[in-house]
py3Dmol code that shows the C-alpha trace and the ligand (Angstrom):
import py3Dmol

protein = """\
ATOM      1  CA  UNK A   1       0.000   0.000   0.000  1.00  0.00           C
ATOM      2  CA  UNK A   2       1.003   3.360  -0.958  1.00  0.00           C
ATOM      3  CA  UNK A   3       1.994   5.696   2.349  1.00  0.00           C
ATOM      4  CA  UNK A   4      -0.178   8.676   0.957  1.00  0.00           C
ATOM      5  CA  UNK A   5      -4.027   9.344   2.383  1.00  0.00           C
ATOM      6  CA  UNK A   6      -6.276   7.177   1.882  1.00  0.00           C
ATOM      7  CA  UNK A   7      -8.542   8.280  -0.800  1.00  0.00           C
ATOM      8  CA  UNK A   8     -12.367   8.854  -0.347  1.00  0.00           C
ATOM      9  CA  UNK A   9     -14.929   9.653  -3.177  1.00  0.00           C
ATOM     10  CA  UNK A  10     -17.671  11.894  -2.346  1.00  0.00           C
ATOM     11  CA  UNK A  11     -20.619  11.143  -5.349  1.00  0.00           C
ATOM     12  CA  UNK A  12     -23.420  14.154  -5.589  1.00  0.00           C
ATOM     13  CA  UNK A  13     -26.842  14.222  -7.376  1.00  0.00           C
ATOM     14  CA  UNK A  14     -29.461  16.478  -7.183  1.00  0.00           C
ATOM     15  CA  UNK A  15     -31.911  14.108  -7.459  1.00  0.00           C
ATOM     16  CA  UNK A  16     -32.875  10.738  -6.566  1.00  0.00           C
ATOM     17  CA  UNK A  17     -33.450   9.599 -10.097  1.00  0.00           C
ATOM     18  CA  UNK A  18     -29.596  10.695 -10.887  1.00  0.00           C
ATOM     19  CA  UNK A  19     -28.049   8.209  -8.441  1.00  0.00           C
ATOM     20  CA  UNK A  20     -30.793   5.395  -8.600  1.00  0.00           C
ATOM     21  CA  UNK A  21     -29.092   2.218  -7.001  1.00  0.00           C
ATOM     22  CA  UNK A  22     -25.844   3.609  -5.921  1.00  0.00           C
ATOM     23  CA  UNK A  23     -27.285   3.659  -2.260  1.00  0.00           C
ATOM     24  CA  UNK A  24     -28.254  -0.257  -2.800  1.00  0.00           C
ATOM     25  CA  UNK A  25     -24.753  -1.263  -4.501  1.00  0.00           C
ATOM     26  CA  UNK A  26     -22.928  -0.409  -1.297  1.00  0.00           C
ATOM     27  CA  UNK A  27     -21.308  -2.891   1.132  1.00  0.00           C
ATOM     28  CA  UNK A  28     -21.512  -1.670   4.741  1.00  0.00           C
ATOM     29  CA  UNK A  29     -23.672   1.290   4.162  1.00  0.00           C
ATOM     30  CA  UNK A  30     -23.615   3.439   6.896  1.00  0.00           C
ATOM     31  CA  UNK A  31     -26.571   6.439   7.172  1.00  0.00           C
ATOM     32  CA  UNK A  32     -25.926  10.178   8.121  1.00  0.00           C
ATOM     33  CA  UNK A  33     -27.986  12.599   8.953  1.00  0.00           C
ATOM     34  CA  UNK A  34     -26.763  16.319   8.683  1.00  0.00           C
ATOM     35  CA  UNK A  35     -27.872  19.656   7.254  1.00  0.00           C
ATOM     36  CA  UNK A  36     -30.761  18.038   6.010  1.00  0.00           C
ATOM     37  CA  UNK A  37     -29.091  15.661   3.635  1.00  0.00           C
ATOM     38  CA  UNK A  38     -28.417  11.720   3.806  1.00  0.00           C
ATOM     39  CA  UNK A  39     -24.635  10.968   3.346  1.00  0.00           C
ATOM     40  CA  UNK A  40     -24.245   7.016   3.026  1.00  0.00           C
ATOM     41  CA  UNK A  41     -20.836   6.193   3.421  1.00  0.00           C
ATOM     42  CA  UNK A  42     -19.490   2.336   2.440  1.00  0.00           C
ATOM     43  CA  UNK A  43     -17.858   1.155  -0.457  1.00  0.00           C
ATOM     44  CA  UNK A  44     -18.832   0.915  -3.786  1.00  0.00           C
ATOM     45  CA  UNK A  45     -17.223  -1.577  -6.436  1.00  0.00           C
ATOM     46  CA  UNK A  46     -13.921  -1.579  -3.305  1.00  0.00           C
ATOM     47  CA  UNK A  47     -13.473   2.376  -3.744  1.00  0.00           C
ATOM     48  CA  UNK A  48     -14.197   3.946  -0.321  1.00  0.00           C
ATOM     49  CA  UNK A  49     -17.287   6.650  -1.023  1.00  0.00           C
ATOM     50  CA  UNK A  50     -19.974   8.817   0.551  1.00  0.00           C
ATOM     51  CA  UNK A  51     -22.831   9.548  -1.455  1.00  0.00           C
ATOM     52  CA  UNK A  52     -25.484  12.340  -0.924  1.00  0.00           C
ATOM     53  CA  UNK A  53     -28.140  14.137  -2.740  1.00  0.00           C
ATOM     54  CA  UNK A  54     -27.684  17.615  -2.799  1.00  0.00           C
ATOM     55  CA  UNK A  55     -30.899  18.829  -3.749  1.00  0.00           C
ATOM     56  CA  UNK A  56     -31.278  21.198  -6.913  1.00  0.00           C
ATOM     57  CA  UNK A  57     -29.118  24.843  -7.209  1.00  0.00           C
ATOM     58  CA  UNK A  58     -25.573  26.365  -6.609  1.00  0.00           C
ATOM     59  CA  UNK A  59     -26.575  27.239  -2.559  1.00  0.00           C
ATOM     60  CA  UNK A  60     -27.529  23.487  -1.765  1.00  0.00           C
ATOM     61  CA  UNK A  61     -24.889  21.571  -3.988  1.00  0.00           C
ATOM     62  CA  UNK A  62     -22.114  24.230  -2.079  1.00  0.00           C
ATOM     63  CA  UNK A  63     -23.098  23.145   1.165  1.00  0.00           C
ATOM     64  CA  UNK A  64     -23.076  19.722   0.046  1.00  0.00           C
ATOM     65  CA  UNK A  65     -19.988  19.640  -1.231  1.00  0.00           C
ATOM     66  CA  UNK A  66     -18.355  21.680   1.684  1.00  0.00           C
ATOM     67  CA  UNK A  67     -20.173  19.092   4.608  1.00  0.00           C
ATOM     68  CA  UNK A  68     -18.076  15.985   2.299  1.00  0.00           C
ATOM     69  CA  UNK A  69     -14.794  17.530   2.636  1.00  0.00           C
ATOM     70  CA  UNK A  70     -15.123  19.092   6.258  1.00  0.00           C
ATOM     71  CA  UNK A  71     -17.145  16.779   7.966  1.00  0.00           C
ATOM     72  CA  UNK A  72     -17.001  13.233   5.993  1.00  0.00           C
ATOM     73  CA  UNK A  73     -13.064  13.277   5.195  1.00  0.00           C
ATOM     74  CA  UNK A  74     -13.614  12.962   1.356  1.00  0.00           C
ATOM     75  CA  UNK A  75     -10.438  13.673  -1.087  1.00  0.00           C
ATOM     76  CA  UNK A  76     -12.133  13.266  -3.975  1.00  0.00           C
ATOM     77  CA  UNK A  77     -16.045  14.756  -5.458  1.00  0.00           C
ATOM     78  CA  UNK A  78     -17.585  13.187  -8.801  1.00  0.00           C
ATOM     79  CA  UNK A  79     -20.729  15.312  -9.484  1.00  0.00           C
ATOM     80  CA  UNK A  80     -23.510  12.776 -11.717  1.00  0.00           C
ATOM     81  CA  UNK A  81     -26.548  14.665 -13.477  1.00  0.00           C
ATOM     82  CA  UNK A  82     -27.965  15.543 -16.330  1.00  0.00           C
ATOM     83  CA  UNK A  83     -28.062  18.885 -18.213  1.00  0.00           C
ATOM     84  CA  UNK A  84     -29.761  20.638 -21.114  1.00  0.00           C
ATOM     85  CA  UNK A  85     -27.630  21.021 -23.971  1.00  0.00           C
ATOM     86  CA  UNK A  86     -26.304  24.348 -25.108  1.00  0.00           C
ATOM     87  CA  UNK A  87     -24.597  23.125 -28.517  1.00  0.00           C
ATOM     88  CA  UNK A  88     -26.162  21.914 -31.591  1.00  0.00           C
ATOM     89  CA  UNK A  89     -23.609  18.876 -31.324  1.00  0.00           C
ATOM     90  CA  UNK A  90     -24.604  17.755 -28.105  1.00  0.00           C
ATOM     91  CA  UNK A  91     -27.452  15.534 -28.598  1.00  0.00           C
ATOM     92  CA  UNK A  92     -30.187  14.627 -26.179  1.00  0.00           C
ATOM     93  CA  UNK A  93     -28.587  11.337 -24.424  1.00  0.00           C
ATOM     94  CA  UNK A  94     -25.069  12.532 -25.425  1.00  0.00           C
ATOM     95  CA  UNK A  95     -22.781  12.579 -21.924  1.00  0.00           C
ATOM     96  CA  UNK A  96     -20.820  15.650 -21.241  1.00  0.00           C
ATOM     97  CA  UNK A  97     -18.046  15.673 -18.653  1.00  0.00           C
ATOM     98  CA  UNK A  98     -16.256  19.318 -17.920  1.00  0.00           C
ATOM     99  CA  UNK A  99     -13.018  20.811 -18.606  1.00  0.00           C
ATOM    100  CA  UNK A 100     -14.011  23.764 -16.792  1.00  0.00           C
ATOM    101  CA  UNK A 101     -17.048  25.216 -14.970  1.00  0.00           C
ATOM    102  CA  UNK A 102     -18.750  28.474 -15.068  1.00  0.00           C
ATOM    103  CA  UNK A 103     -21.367  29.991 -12.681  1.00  0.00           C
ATOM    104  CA  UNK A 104     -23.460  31.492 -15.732  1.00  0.00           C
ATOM    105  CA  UNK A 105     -25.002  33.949 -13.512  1.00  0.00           C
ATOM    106  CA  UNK A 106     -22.325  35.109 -12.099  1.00  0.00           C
ATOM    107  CA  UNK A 107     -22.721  39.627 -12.793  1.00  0.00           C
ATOM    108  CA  UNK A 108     -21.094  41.880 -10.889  1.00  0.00           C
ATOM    109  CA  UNK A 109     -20.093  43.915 -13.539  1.00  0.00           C
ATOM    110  CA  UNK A 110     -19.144  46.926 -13.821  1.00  0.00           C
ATOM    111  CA  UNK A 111     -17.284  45.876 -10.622  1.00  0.00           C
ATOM    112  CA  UNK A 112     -15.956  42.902 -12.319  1.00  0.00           C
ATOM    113  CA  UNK A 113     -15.947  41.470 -15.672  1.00  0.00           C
ATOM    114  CA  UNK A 114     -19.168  39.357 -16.253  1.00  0.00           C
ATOM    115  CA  UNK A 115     -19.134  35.489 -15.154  1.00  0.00           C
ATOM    116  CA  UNK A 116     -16.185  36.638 -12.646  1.00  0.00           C
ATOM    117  CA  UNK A 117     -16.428  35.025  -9.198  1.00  0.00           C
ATOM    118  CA  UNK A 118     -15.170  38.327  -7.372  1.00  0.00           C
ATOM    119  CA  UNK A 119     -12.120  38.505  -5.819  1.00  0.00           C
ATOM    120  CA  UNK A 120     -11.401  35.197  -7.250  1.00  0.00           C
ATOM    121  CA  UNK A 121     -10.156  36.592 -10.517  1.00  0.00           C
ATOM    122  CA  UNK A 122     -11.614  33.426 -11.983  1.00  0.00           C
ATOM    123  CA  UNK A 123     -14.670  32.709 -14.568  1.00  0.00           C
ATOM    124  CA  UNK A 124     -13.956  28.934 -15.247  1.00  0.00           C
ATOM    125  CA  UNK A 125     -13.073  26.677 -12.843  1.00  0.00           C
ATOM    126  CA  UNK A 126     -11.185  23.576 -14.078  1.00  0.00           C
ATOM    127  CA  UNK A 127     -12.026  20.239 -13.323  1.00  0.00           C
ATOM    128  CA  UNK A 128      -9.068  17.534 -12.275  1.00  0.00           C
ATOM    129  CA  UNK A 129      -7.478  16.420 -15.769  1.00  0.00           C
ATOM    130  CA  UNK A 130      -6.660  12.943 -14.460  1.00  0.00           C
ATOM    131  CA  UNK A 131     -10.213  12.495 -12.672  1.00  0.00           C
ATOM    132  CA  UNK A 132     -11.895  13.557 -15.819  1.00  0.00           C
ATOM    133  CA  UNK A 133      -9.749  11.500 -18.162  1.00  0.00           C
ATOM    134  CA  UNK A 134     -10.740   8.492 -15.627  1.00  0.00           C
ATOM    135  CA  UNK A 135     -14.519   9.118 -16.086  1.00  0.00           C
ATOM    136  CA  UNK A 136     -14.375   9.850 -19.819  1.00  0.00           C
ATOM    137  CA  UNK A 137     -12.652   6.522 -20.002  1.00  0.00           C
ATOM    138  CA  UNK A 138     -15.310   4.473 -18.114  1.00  0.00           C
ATOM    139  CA  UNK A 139     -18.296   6.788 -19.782  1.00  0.00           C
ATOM    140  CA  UNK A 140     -16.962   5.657 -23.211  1.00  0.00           C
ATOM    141  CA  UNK A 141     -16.495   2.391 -22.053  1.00  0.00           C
ATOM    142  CA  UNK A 142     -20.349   2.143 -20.687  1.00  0.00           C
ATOM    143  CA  UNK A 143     -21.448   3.547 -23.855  1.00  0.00           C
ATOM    144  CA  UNK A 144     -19.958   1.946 -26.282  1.00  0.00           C
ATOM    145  CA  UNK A 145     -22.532  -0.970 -25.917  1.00  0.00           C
ATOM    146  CA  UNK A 146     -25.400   1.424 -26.748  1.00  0.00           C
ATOM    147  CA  UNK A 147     -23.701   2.345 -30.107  1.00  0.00           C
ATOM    148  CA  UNK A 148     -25.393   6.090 -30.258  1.00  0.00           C
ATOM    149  CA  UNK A 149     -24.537   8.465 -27.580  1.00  0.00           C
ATOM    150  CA  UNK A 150     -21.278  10.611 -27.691  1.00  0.00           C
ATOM    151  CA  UNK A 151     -18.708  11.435 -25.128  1.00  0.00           C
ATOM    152  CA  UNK A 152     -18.026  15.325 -24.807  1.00  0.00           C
ATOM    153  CA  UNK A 153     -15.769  17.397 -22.596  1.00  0.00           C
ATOM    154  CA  UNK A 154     -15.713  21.148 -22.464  1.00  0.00           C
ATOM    155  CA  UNK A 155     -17.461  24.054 -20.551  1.00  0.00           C
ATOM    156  CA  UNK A 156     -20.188  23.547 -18.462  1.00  0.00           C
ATOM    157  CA  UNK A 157     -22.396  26.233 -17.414  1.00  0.00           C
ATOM    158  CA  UNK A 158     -24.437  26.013 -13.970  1.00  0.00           C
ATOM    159  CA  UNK A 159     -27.287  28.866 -12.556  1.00  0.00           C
ATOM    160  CA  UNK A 160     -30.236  28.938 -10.312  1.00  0.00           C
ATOM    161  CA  UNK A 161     -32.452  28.449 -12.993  1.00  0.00           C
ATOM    162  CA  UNK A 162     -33.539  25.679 -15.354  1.00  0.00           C
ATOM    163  CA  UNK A 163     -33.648  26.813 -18.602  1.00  0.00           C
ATOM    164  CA  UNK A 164     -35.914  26.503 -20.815  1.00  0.00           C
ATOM    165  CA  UNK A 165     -35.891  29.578 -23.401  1.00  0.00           C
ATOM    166  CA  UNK A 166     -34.248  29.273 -26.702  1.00  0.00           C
ATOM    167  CA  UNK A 167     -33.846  32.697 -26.936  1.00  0.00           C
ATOM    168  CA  UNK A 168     -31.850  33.211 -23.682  1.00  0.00           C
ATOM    169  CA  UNK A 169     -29.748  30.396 -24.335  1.00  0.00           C
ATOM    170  CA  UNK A 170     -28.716  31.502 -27.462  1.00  0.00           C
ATOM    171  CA  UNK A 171     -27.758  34.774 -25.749  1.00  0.00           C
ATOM    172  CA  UNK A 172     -25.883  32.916 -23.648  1.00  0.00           C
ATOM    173  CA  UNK A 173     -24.330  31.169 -25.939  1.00  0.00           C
ATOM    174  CA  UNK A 174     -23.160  34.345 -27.703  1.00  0.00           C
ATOM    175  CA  UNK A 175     -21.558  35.514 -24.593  1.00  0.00           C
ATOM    176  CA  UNK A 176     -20.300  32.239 -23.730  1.00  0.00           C
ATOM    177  CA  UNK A 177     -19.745  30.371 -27.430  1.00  0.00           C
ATOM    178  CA  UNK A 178     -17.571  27.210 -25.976  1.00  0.00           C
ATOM    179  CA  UNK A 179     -20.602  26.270 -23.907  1.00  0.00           C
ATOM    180  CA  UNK A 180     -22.040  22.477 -23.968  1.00  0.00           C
ATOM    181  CA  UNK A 181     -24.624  22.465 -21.543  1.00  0.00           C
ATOM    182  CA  UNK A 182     -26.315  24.138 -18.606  1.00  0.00           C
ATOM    183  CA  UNK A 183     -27.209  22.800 -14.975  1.00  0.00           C
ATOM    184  CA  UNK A 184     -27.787  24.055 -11.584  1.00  0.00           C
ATOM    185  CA  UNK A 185     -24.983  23.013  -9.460  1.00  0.00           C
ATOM    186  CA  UNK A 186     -21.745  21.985 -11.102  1.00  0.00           C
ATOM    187  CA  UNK A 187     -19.736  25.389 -10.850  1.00  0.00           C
ATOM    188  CA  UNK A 188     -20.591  25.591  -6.924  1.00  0.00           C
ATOM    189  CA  UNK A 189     -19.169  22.300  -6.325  1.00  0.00           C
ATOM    190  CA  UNK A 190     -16.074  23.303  -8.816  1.00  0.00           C
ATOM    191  CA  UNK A 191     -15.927  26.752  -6.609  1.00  0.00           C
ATOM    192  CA  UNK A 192     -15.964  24.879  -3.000  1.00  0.00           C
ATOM    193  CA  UNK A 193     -12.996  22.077  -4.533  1.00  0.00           C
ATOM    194  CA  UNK A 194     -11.188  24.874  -5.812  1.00  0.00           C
ATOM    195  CA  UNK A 195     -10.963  26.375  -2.865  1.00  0.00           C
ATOM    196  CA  UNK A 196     -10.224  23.644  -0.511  1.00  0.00           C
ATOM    197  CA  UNK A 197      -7.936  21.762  -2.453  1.00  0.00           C
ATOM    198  CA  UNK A 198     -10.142  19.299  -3.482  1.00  0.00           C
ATOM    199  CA  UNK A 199      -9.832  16.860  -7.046  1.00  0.00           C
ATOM    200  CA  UNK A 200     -13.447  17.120  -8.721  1.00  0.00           C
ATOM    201  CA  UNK A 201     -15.157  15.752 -11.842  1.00  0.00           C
ATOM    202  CA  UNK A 202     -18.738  16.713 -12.899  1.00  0.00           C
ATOM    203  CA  UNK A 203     -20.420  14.761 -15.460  1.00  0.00           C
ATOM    204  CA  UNK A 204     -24.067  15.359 -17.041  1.00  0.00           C
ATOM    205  CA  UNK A 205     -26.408  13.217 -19.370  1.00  0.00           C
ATOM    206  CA  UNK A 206     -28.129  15.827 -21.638  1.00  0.00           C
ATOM    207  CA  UNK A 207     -31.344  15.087 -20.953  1.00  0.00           C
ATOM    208  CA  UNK A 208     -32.784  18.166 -23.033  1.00  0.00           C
ATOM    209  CA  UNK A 209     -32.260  21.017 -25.120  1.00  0.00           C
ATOM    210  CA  UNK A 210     -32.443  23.956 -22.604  1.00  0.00           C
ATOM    211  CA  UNK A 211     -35.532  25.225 -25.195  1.00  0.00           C
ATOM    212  CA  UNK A 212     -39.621  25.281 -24.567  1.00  0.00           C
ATOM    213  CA  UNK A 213     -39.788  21.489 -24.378  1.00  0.00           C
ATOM    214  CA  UNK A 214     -37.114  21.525 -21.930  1.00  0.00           C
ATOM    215  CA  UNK A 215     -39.459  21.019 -18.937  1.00  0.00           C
ATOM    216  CA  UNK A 216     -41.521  17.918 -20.469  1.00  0.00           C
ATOM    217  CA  UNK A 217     -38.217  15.993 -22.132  1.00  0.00           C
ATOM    218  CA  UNK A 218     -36.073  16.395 -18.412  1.00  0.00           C
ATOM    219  CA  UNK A 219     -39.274  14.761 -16.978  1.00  0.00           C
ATOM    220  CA  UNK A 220     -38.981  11.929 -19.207  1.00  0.00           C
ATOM    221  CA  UNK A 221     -35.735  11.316 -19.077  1.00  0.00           C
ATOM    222  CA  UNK A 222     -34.834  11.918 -15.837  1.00  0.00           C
ATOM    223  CA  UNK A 223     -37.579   9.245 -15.186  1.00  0.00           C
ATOM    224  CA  UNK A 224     -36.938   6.970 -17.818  1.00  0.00           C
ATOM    225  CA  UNK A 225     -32.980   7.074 -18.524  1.00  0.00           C
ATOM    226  CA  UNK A 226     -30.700   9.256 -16.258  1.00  0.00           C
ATOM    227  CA  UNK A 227     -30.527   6.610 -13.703  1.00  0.00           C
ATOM    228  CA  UNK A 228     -28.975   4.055 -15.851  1.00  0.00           C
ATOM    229  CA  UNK A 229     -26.488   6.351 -17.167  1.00  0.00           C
ATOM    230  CA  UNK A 230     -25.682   7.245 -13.803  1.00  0.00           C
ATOM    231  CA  UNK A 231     -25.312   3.789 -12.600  1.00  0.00           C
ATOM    232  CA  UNK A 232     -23.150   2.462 -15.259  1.00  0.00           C
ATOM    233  CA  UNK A 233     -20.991   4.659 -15.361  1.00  0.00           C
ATOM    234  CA  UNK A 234     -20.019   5.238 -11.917  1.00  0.00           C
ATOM    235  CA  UNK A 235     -19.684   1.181 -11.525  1.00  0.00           C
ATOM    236  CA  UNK A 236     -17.658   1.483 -14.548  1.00  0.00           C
ATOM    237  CA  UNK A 237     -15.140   4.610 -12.907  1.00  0.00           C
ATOM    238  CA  UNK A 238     -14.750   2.600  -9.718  1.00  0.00           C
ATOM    239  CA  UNK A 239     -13.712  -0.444 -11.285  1.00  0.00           C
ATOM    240  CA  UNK A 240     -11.069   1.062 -13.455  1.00  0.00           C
ATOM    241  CA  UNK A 241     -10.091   3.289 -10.493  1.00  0.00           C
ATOM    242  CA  UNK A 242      -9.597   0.756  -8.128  1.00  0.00           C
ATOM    243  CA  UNK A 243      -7.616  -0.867 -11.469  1.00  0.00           C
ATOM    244  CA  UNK A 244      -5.573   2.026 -11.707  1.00  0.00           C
ATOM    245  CA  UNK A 245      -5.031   2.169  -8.542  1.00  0.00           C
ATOM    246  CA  UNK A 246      -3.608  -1.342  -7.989  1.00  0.00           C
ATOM    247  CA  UNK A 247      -1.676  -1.102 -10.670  1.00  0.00           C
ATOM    248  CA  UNK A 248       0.341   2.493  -9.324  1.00  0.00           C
ATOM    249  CA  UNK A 249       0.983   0.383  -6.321  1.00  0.00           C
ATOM    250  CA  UNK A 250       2.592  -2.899  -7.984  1.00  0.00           C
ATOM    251  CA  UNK A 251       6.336  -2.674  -6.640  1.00  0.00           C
ATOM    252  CA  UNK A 252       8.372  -2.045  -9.863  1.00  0.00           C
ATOM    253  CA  UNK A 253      11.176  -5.012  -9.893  1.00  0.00           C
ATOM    254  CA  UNK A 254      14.459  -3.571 -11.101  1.00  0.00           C
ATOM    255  CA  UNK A 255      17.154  -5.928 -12.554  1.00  0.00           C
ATOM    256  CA  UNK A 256      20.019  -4.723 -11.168  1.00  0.00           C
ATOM    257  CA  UNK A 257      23.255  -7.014 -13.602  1.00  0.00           C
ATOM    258  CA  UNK A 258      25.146  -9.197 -11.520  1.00  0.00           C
ATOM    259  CA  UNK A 259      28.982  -9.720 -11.356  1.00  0.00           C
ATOM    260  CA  UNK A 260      30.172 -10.483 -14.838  1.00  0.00           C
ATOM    261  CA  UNK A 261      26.978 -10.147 -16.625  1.00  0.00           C
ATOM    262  CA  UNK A 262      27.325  -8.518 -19.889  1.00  0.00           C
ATOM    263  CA  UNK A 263      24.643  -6.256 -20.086  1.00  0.00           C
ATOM    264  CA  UNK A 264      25.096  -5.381 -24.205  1.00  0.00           C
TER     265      UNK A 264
END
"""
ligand_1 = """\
10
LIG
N -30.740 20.237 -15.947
C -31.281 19.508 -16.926
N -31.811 20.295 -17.865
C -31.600 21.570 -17.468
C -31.937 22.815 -17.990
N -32.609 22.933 -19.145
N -31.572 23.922 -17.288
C -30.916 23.804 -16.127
N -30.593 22.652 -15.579
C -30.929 21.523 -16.233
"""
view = py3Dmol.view(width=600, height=400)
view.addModel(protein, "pdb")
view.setStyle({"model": 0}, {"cartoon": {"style": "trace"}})
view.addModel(ligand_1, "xyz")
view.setStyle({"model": 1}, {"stick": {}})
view.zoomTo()
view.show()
């Protein structure tokens, strides 16, 4: 065993339906009560893990994340969702994972640029590279099966509000043109890991197109779909974590040439 802390995956949703199962996959689940939230801690697929529903918006997926680190010990937050799409390519059922965050109501200008988390100096908040690269790697590897939805990573955009306006997204869009989709809570959690040091990933399942159907397709998908997505994919990440894992801790034998040897 490595000599380093032992790691600890906090897993948020918003809502039940995004996390369906994870709660019953867990050996030696342990309940929580705080802050109004549930945090089950056990392990999941052998990765040590503490999953919680946040409930919906920045405030509530903030304190969430905050109460993980602080209170539960975790060194690690995934973030599992869905998300309306804000790009023609990304495709109801497509899976977006983030290269960056961006609280897209974020506007304190003229005292600072638009989108800029004062006294930050920041708009986008990057994800962890290697955490990111892990979960693109097991969300590719879950959908590969289903032969039709595509893998993105880029910028995802999170406010208190679900949209649902084709107009307004397009005008966000034109202020923010490297946008994929929008959501509710990503960019809090992105702003409380920043912060504390934390390693985060968020990843969505674009469950609509942020438009005037927005409202009926997240109902149907949410209901019919996320769940799986969500399931399958974190199974999928612990698996080839714990993998990965193992395999940074196999001692690396080193033939040292004896006496004599010729070594050409
Ligand atoms: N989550 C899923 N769809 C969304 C939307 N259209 N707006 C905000 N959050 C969402």
């Amino acid at each position: 065993m490595s000599a380093g802390k032992k790691k600890r995956f906090g897993i948020i949703s918003a809502l039940a339906e995004e996390q369906e199962g994870l709660i019953q996959a867990m050996h030696h689940p342990v309940r929580h009560v705080h802050g109004m939230r549930e945090y089950t801690v056990g392990t999941l697929w052998n990765v040590d893990a503490v999953v919680v529903l946040s409930r919906i918006g920045k405030v509530a997926a903030a304190m969430t994340a905050a109460m993980l680190v602080e209170k539960f010990g975790v060194t690690h937050i995934l973030f599992t969702g869905v998300a309306g799409s804000a790009d023609a390519a990304v495709r109801v059922g497509d899976v977006v994972i983030a290269e960056a965050l961006v609280q897209h109501d974020m506007d304190a200008s003229p005292l600072f640029p638009r989108f800029q988390i004062p006294l930050m100096g920041l708009a986008n908040l990057p994800s962890d590279l290697a955490l990111s690269s892990h979960l693109a790697g097991a969300a590719r590897t879950f959908l590969e099966a289903m032969s039709g939805p595509a893998v993105h990573r880029g910028l995802i955009g999170s406010g208190d509000q679900f949209m649902h306006d084709g107009m307004r997204l397009a005008a966000l869009k034109n202020a923010l043109p490297d946008l994929l989709a929008v959501e509710m809570e990503g960019a809090a959690v992105a702003q409380v890991c920043f912060e504390l040091g934390i390693p985060f990933a968020v990843i969505r399942t674009i469950s609509d197109d942020a438009n005037e159907h927005a409202a009926t397709d997240f109902m149907h998908f949410v209901k019919t779909v996320a769940s799986r997505y969500a399931f399958g994919i974190v199974e999928q990440f612990c698996r080839d974590w714990v993998g990965s894992q193992e395999a940074a801790e196999e001692p690396v034998l080193i033939s040292m040439p004896g006496p004599g040897v010729d070594t050409n």
